[in-house]
C-alpha positions as CSV (number, residue, x, y, z in Angstrom):
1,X,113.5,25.8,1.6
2,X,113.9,26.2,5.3
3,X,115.1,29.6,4.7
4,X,111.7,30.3,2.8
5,X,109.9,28.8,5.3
6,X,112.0,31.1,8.3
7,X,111.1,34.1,6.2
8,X,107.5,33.3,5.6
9,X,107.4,32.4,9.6
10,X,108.8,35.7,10.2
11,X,106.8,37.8,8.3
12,X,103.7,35.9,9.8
13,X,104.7,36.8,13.3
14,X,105.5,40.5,12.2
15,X,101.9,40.7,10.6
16,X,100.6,39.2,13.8
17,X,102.0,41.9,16.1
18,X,101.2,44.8,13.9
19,X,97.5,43.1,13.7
20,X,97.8,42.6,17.8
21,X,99.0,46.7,17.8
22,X,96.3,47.7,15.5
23,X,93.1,45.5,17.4
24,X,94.6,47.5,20.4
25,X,94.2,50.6,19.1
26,X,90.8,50.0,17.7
27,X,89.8,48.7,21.3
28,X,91.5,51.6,22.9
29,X,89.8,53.8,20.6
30,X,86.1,52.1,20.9
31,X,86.4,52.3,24.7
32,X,87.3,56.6,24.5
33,X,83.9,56.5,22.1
34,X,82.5,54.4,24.8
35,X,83.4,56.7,27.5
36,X,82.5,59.5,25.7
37,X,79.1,58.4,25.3
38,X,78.2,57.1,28.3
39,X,79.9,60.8,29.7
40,X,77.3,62.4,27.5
41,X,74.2,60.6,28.8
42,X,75.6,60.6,32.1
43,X,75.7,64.2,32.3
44,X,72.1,64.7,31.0
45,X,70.4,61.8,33.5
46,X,72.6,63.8,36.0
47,X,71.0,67.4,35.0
48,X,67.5,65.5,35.0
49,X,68.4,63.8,38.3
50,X,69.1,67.5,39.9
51,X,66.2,68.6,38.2
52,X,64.2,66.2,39.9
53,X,65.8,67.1,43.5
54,X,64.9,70.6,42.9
55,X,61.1,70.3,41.8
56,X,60.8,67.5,45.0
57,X,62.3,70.3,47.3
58,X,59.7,72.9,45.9
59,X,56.9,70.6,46.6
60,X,57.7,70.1,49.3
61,X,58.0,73.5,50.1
62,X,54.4,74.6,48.6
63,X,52.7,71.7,50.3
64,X,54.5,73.2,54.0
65,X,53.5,76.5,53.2
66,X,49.8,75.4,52.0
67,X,49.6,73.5,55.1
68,X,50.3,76.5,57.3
69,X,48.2,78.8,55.1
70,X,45.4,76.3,55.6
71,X,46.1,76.5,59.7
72,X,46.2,80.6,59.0
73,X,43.5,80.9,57.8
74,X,41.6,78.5,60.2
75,X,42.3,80.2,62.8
76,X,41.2,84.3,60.8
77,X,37.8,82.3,60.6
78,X,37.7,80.9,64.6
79,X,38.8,84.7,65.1
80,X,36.0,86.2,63.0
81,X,33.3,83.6,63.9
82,X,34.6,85.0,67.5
83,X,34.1,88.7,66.9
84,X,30.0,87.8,65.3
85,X,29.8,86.1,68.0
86,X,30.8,88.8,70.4
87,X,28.5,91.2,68.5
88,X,25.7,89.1,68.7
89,X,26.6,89.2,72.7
90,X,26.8,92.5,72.4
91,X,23.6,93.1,70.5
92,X,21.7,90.8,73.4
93,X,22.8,92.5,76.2
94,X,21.8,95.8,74.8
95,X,18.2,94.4,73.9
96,X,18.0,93.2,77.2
97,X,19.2,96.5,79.5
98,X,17.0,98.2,76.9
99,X,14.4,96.0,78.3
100,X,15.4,96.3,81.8
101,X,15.1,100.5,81.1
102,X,11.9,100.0,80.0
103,X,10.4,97.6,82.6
104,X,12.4,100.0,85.3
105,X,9.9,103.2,83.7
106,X,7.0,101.3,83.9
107,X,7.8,100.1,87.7
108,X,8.9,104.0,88.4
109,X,6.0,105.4,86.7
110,X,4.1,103.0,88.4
111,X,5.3,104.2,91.9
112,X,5.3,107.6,91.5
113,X,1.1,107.1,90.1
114,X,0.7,104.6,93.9
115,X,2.9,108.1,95.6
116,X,0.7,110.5,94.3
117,X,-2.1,108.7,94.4
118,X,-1.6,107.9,98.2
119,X,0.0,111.5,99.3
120,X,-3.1,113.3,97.2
């Protein structure tokens, strides 16, 4: 009976440890599938991440070169405002030495009429 008992004991503890190597295998196994996914979503929130970097980068980019764009072409209008300015100037003074030549006749004509009128 104790022999029976040995051998039952035995086989017991061998059905244990090939139990034990087999629930270690699954585990090792289940942790390479867990790997493997988490690997796999990694590497897409990774590309997405990047992604992200890049489009930030280029934003950023467009709004500097908006923002100097913006300065350019504030300062094409001061310079344009400027040069219609300057023409208006221009326009003025030519009204006004027009002027001048005019009011310059009228005093010449005028003293050459009081000359001839005083030599004659």
């Amino acid at each position: 009976l104790s022999r029976v008992v040995k051998e039952h004991q035995s086989k017991q503890a061998s059905q244990r440890d090939v139990q034990e190597q087999k629930r270690r295998a699954a585990l090792h196994s289940v942790s390479r599938v867990s790997q493997a996914l988490v690997d796999a979503v990694n590497s897409g929130v990774e590309d997405a991440y990047a992604n992200e970097k890049k489009l930030e980068g280029e934003a950023k980019r467009l709004q500097v070169n908006s923002e100097q764009f913006v300065r350019q072409t504030r300062q094409w209008l001061a310079l344009v405002d400027g040069f219609n300015q300057a023409l208006k100037e221009i326009g003025d003074v030519e009204n006004w030495a027009k002027s001048i030549e005019k009011d310059m006749q009228t005093i010449s004509g005028a003293l050459e009429y009081a000359y001839k009128g005083s030599s004659g």
